[in-house]
N, CA, C and O atoms as a DFTB+ gen file, in Angstrom:
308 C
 N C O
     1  1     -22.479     -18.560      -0.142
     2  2     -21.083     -18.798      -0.465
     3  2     -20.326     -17.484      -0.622
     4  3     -19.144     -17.405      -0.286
     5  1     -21.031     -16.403      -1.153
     6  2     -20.373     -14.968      -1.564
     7  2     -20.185     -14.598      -0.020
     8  3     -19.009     -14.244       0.055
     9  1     -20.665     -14.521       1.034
    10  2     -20.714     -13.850       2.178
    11  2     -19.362     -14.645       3.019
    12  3     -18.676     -13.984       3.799
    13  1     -19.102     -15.982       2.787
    14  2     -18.345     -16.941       3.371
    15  2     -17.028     -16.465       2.615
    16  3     -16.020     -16.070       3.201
    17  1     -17.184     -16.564       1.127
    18  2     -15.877     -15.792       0.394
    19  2     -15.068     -14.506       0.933
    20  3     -13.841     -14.421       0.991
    21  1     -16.062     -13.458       1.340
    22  2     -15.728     -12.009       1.454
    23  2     -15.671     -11.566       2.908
    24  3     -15.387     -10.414       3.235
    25  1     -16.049     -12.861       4.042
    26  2     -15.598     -12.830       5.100
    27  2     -14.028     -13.412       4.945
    28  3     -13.242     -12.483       5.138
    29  1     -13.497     -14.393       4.719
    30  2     -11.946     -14.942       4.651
    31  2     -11.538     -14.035       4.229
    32  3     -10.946     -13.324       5.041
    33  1     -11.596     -13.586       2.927
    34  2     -10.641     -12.273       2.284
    35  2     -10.808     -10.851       3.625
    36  3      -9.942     -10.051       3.979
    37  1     -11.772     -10.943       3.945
    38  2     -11.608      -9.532       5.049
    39  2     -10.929      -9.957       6.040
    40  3     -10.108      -9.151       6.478
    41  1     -11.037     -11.623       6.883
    42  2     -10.206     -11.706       7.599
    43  2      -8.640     -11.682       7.094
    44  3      -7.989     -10.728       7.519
    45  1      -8.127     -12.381       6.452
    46  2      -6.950     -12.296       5.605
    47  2      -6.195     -10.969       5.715
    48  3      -5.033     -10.695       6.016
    49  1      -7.534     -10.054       5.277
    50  2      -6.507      -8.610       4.786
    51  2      -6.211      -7.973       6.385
    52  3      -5.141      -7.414       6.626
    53  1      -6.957      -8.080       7.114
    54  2      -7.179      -7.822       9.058
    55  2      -6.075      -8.118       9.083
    56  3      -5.125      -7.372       8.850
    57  1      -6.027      -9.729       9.492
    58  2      -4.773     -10.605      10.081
    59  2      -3.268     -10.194       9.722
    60  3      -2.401      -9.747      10.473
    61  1      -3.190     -10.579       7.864
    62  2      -2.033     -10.329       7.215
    63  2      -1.642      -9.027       7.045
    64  3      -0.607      -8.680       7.614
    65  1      -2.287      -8.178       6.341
    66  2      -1.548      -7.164       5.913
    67  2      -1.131      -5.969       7.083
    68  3      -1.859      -5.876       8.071
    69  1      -0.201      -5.257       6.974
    70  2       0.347      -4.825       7.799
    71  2       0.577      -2.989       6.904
    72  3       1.043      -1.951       7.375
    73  1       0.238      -3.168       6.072
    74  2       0.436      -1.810       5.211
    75  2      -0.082      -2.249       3.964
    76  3      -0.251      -3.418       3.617
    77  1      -0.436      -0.716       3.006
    78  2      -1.305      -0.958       1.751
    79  2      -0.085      -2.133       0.765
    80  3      -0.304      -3.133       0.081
    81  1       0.966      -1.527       1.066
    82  2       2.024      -2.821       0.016
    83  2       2.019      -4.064       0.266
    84  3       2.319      -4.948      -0.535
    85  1       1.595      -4.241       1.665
    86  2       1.380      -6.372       1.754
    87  2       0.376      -6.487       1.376
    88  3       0.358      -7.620       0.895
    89  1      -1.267      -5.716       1.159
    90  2      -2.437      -6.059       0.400
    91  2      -1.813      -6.023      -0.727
    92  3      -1.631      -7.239      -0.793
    93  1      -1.398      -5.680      -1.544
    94  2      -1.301      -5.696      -3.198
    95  2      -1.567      -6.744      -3.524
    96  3      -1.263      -7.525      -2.622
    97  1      -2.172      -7.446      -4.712
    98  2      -2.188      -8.626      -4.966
    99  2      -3.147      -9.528      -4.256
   100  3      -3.777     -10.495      -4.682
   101  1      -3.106      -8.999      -3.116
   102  2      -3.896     -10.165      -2.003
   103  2      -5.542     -10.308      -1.686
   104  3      -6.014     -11.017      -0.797
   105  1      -6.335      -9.436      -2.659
   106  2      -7.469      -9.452      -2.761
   107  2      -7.288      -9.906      -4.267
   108  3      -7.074     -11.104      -4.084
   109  1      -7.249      -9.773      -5.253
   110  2      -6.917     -10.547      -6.990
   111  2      -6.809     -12.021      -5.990
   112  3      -7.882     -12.506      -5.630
   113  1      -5.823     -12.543      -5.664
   114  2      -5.507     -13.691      -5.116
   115  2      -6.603     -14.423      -4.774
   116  3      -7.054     -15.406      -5.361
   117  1      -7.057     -13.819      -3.665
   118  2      -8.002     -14.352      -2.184
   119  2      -9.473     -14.949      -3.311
   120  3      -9.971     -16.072      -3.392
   121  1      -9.789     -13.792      -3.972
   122  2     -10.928     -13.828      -5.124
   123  2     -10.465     -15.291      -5.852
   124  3     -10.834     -16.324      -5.292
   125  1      -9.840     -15.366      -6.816
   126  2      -9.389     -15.685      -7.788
   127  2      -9.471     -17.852      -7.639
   128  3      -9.994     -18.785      -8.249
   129  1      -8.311     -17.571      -6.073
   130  2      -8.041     -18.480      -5.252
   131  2      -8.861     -19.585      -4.693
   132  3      -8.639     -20.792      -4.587
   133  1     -10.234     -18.570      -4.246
   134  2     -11.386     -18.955      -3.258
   135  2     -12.208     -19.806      -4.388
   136  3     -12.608     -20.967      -4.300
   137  1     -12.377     -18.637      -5.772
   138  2     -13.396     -19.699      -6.508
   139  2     -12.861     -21.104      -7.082
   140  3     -13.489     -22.111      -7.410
   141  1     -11.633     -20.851      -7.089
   142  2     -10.850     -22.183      -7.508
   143  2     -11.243     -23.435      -6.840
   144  3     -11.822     -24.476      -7.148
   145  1     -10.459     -22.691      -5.360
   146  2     -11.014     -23.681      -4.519
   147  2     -12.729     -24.279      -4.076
   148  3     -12.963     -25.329      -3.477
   149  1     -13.554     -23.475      -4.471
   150  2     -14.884     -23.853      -4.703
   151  2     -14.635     -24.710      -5.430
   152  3     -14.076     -25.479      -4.647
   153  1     -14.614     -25.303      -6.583
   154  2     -14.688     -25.854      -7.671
   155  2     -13.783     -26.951      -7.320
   156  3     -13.776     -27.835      -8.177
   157  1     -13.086     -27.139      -6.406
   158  2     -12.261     -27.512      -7.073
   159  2     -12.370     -28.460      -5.590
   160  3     -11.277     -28.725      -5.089
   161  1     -13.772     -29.054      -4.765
   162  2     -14.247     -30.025      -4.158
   163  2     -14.303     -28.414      -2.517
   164  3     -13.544     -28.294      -1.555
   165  1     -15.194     -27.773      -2.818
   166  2     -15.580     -26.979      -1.824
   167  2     -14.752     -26.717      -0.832
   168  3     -15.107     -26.712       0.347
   169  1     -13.363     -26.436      -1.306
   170  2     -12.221     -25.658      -0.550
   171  2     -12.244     -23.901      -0.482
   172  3     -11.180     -23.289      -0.578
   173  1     -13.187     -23.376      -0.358
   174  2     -12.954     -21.925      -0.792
   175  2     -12.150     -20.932      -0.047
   176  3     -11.651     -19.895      -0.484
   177  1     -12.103     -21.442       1.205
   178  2     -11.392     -20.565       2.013
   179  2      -9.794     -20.589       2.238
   180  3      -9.005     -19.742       2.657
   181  1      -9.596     -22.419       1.612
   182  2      -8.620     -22.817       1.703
   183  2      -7.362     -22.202       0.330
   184  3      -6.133     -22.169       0.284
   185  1      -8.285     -21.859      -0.474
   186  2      -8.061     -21.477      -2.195
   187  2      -8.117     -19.976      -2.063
   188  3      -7.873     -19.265      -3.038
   189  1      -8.526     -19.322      -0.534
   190  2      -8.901     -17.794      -0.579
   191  2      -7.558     -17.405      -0.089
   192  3      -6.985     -16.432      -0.578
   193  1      -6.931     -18.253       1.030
   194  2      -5.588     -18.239       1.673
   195  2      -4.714     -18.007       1.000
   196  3      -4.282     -16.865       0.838
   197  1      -4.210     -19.120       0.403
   198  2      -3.266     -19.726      -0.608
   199  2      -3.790     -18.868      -1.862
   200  3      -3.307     -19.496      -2.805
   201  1      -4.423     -17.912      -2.344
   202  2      -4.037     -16.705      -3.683
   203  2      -4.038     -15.831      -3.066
   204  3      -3.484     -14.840      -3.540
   205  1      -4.587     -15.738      -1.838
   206  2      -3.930     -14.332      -1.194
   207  2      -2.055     -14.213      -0.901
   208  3      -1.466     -13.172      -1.190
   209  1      -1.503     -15.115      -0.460
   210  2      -0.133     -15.515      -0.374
   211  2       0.608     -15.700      -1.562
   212  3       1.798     -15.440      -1.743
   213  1      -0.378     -16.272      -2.516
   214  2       0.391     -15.896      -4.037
   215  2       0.689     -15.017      -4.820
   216  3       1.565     -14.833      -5.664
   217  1      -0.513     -14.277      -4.266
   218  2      -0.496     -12.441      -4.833
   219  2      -0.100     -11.595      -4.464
   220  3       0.355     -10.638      -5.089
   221  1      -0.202     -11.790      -3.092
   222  2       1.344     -11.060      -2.257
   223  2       2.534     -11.117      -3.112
   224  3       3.011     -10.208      -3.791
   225  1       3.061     -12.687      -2.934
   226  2       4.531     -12.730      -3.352
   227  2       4.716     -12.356      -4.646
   228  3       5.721     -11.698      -4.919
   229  1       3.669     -12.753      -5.786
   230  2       3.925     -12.259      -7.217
   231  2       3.664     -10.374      -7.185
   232  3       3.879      -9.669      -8.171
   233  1       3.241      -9.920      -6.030
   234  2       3.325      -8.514      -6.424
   235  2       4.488      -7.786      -5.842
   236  3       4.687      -6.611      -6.152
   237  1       5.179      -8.353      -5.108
   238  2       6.596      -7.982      -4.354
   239  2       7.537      -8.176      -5.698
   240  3       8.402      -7.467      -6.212
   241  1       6.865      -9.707      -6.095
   242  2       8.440      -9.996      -7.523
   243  2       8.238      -9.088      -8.181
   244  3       9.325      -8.530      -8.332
   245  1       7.116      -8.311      -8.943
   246  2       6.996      -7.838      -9.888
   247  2       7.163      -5.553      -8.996
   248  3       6.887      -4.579      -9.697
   249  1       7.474      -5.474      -8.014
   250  2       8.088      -4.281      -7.391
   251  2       9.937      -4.709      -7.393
   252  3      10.857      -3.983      -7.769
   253  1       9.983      -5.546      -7.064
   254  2      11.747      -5.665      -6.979
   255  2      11.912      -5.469      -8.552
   256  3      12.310      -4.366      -8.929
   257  1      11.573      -6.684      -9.718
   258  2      11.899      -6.152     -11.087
   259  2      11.606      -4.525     -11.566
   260  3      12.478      -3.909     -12.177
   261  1      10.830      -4.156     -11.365
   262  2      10.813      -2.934     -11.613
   263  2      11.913      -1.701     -10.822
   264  3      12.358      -0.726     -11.427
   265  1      12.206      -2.030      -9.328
   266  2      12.952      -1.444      -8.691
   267  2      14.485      -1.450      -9.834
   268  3      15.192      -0.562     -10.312
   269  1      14.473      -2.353      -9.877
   270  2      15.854      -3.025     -10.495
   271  2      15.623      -2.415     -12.234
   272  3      16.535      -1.675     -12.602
   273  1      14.897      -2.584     -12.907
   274  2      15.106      -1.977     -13.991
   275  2      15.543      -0.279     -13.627
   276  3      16.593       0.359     -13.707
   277  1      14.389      -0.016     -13.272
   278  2      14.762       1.799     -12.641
   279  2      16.120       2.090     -12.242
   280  3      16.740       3.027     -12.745
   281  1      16.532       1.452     -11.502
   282  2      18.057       1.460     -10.969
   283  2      19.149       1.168     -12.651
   284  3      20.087       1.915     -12.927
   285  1      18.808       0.187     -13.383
   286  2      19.682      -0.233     -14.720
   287  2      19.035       0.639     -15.591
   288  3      19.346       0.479     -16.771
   289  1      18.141       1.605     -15.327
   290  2      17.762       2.269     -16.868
   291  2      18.578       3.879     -16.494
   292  3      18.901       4.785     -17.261
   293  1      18.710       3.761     -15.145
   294  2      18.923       5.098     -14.581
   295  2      21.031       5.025     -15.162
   296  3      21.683       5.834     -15.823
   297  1      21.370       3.928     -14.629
   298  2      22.687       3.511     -14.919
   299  2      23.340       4.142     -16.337
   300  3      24.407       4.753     -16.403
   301  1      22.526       3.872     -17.337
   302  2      22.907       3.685     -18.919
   303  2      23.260       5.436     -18.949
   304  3      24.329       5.835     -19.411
   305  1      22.195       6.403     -18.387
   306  2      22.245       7.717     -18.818
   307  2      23.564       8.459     -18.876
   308  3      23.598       9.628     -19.261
């Protein structure tokens, strides 16, 4: 099952990412995702997808908030 896990996440990061900033998140995810989906009626690859795509997008939200504070903390001075 570990070898089946860490093949999807390698394909994933191949396929998807396009630079180190679209991986962010997307191995936490793929991991996180996959065992879920184990458990959760032997979806692992399907659960490796879908937290890789979640961890993407929650690590983009959490670069724009920060962009945006930097920009409003820079403002106040």
């Amino acid at each position: 099952m570990k070898s089946s896990l860490i093949a999807a996440a390698a394909a994933l990061l191949v396929l998807g990412a396009t630079s180190a900033a679209d991986a962010k998140g997307c191995i936490k995810g793929a991991v996180v995702g996959g065992v879920a989906g184990h458990y959760a009626g032997h979806h692992g690859m399907l659960g490796a997808a879908a937290g890789c795509l979640y961890g993407r997008h929650r690590a983009k939200e959490q670069e724009k908030q920060q962009q945006q504070s930097q920009v409003n903390g820079q403002g106040k001075l």
